[in-house]
N, C-alpha and C positions, 0 to 999 in steps of 0.2 A: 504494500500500500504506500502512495507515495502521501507524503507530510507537504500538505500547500504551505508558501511562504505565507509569515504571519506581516503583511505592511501594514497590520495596525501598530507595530513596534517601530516601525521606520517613521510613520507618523508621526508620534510621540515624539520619537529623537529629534524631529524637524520641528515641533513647534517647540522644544528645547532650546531648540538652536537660535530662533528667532530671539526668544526670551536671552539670550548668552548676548547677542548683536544687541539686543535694548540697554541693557547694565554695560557693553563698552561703549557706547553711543551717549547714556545717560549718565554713567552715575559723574564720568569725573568732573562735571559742569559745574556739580553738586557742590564741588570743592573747591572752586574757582577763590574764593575770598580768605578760605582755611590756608589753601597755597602760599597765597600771597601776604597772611601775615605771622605765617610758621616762619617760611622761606624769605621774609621781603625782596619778592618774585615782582616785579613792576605789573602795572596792569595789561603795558606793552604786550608782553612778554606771555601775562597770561593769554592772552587774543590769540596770539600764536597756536597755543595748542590745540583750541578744535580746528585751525586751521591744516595743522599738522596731520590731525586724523581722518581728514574729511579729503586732503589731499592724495597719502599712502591708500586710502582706502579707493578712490578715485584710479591708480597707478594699479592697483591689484584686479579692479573691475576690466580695465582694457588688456593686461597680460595674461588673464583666464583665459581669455579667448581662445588664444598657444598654446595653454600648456593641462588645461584641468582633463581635457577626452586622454592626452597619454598620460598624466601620473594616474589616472584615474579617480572616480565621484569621491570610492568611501577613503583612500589614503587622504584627502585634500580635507574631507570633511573631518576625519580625525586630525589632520595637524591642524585646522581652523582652531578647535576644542583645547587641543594642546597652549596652542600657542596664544588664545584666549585667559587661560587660569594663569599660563607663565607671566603674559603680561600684568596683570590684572595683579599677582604676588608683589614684580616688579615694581609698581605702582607704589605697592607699599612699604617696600624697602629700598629701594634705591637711591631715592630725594636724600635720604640719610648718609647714604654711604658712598656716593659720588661727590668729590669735589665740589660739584654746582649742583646745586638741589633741581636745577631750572633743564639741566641736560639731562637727570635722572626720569624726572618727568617725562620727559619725551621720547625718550629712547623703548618706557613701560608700554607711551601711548604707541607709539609704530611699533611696537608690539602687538598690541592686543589692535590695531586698528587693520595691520593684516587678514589677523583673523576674522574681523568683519564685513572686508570686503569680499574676504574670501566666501564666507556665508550665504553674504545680498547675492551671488553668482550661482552656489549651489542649490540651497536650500528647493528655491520652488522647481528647478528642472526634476530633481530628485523626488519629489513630490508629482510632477506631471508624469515621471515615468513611472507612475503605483499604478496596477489593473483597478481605478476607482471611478465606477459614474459619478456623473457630477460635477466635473474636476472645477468648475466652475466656483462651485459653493465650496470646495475643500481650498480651492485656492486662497479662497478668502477668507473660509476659520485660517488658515496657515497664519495668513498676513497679521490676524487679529492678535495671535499672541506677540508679534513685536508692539503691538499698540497695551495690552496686559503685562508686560513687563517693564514698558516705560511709566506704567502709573504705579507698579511694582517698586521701582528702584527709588521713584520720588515719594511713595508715601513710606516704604518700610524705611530708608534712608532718614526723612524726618523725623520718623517716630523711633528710632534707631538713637538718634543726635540730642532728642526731648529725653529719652531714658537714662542715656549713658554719656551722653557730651561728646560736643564735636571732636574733643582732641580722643577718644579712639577711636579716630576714622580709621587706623591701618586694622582696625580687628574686624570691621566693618567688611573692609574691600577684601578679606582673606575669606570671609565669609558670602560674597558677591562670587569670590573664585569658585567657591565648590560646585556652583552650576554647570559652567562645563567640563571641571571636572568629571563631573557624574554621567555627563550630555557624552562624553570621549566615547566610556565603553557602549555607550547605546548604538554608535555608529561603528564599530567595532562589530557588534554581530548582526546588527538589524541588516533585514534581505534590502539589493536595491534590484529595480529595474532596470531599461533599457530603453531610453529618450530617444533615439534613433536607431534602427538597423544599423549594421557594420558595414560602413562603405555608403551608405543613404544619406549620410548628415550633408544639407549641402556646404561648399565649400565660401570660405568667408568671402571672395572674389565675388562670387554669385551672388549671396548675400543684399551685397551692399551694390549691386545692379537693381536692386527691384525698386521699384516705385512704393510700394506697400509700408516696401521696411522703414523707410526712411521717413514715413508718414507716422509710423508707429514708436519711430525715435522720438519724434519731437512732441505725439502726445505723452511719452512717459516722463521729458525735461519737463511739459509741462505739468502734469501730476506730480511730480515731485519737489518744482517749485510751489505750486497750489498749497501742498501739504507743508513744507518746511517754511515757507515765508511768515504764516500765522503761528506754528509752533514753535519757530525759534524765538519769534518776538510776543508770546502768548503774557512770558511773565511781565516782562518791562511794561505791556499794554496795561494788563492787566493792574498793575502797580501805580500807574500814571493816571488812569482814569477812574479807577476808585478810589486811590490815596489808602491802600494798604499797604502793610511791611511785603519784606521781601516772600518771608515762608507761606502767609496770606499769598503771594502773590502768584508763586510755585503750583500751590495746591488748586487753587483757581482758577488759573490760565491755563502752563500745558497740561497739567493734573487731566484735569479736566479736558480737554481739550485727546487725549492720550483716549479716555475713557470711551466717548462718544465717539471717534474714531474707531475703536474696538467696538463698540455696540454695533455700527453700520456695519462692519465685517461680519459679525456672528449674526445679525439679524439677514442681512443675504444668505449666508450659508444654511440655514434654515429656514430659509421661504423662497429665496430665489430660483428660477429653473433658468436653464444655459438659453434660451430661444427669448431673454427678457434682458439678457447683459447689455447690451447695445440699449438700449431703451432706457434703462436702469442708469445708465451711464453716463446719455445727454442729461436726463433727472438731475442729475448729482450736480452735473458742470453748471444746470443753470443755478440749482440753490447754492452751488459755493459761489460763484458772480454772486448773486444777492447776500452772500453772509456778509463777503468782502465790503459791499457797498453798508452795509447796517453796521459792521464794526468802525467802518471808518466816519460814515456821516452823520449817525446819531449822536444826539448830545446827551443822550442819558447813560450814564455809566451803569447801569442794570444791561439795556438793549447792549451795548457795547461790547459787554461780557456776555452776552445771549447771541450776541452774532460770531462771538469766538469759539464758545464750548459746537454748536450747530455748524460750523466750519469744520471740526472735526470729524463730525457725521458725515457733514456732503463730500470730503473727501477719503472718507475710508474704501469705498470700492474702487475709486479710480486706475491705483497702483496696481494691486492684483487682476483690476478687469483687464486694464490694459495688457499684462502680462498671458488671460486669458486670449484675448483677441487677437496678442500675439500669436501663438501657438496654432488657432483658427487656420491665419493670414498663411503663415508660413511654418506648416506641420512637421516641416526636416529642416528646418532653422537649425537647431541642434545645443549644442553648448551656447556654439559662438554668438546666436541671437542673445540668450538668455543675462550673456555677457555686457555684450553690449549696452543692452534693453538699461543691465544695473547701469553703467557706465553711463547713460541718457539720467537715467533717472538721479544719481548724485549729482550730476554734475547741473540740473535743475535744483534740487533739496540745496548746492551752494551757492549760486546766483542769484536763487530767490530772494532767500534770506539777506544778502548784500544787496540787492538792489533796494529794500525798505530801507536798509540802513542809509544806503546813498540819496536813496530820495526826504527820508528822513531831515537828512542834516541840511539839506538844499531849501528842505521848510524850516532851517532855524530850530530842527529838532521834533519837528511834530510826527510824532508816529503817526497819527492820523491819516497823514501826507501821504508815508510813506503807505501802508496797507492799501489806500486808491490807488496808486500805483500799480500796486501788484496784483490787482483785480484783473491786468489784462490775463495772465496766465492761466486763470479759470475760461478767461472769452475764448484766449487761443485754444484751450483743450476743449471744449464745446464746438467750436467750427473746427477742426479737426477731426473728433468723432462723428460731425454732418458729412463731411468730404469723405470717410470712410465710409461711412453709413451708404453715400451715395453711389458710390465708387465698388458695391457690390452687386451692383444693378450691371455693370460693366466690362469689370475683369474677369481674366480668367479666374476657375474656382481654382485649380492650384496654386493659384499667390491669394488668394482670398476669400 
């Protein structure tokens, strides 16, 4: 009698994994002001380091491409985990025992920020090649648990800091490490599939010939600026318009904003069917247009904060749909798509966020300013999905 593989264990280890990328993503943000008055680390300097992780993680998205089909899924996804806990240990002892507190720090985070990139590249191929109907709604429980662990790291981290005080933050981060520690051996035996045939995957050349693909680029820069432009600046909004502290401002902004994010992903996965994505999707694009426009134009700091945390919602499908729609478009895309796709999509989640900031300071500092701004990025992925939408009336079905 043959024993079927169990990918309900592969599963597991994926939305693990998701949770492992939220705690290097989130936690050491956490600690931005601990750093700087342990270390008297400039505030320069701190700018630097999610710069640091957003960039190597960036660097890793585009050399997946090369190299993750030969070292192979489960080696890359085990040194991801690896190299995740080692960083993340780093983190908390190396400011100590390096010379410069300021290069220890950074050396943990290009540590542990490999392993994230490495993540955003594997995780959902590894998941699309599971025999699971649906893959639609599973794509999007997946996504949900990196929105569950970013409210994870901010609230157990607070309520962590409120018990035992910020200075043992390093018993904290050793205790964020055991996550992928434990996440390692899961990808160690859990079964994986097979994303493409051997010999089918198309070739990156080809790829990046289609009309499609490059369509499906620019909706995921824009879904990932959409998402990161309100969450990176959730707190400071949230701070300035209500005239709360900073922890008030945490919990309330991306807190919050993390959570509803996660609600839209698990609320798809459990009611949506695959023949409603595309629909589902322009939905989303026009209520985040409208949160953007209510976050930035109201003058009531209640609406304000209602049009922040309800941006998290209209933006929770967009990523993973698009990701779906990917797969649609181009079924032997292979790795290299899936690569790339991350590679669109940070490199949207870093523009974003800097372009409020730049428009921000052009209004003299009004975030307000800046959030209008950044409303095009919902318009752009809204007409986008219509060009798509439209544009299946036309092509061929094997690109579409």
């Amino acid at each position: 009698m043959t024993i079927q593989p169990n990918y309900q264990k592969t599963l597991h280890a994926c939305y693990l994994g998701y949770v492992t990328q939220a705690i290097c993503a989130n936690y050491a943000p956490l600690l931005f002001l601990t750093f700087q008055k342990t270390y008297a680390i400039s505030l320069e300097q701190i700018a630097l380091i999610p710069t640091v992780f957003y960039l190597t993680q960036l660097f890793i998205d585009l050399a997946a491409a090369n190299f993750v089909d030969r070292v192979g899924y489960r080696r890359c996804a085990v040194l991801a985990h690896i190299l995740s806990a080692v960083g993340l240990v780093m983190l908390a002892f190396l400011p100590d025992l390096m010379p410069s507190p300021f290069a220890g720090i950074l050396v943990a985070v290009v540590v542990y920020a490999v392993s994230s990139g490495l993540i955003e590249v594997l995780i959902s191929p590894i998941v699309e090649a599971c025999p699971f109907e649906n893959k639609e709604g599973r794509m999007s429980l997946l996504h949900s648990f990196y929105c569950w662990g970013a409210a994870a790291v901010i609230l157990g981290s607070t309520l962590f800091f409120a018990l035992f005080g910020v200075d043992n933050w390093r018993i904290l981060t050793m205790l964020w490490a055991l996550v992928p520690f434990v996440n390692f051996f899961g990808f160690l035996t859990c079964p994986l599939g097979q994303l493409v045939a051997d010999g089918q995957s198309m070739k990156i050349r080809s790829l990046l010939r289609l009309p499609v693909f490059w369509l499906l680029v620019i909706l995921m820069m824009c879904s990932g600026a959409a998402e990161a432009s309100m969450a990176q600046w959730a707190s400071a909004f949230t701070e300035s318009a209500m005239g709360v502290s900073k922890t008030v401002g945490d919990l309330a902004g991306p807190c919050l904003f993390a959570v509803f994010m996660g609600l839209a992903r698990l609320l798809y996965a459990r009611m949506g069917r695959s023949g409603e994505l595309h629909k589902i999707m322009l939905g989303c694009g026009a209520l985040c247009v409208a949160c953007y426009l209510l976050a930035a134009l109201s003058t009531s700091p209640v609406l304000g904060l209602a049009g922040c945390a309800l941006c998290g919602f209209s933006v929770g499908i967009l990523w993973p749909g698009t990701l779906s729609l990917s797969s649609r478009a181009c079924p032997t895309g292979g790795t290299a798509m899936f690569a790339f796709l991350a590679l669109a999509g940070d490199l949207g989640g870093t523009a974003g966020p800097l372009s409020v900031g730049v428009f921000s300071g052009m209004a003299g500092g009004s975030l307000k300013n800046g959030l209008l701004a950044a409303v095009v990025f919902p318009i752009a992925l809204t007409l986008g999905l219509w060009v798509l939408k439209t544009g299946k009336k036309t092509a061929p079905a094997s690109h579409l």
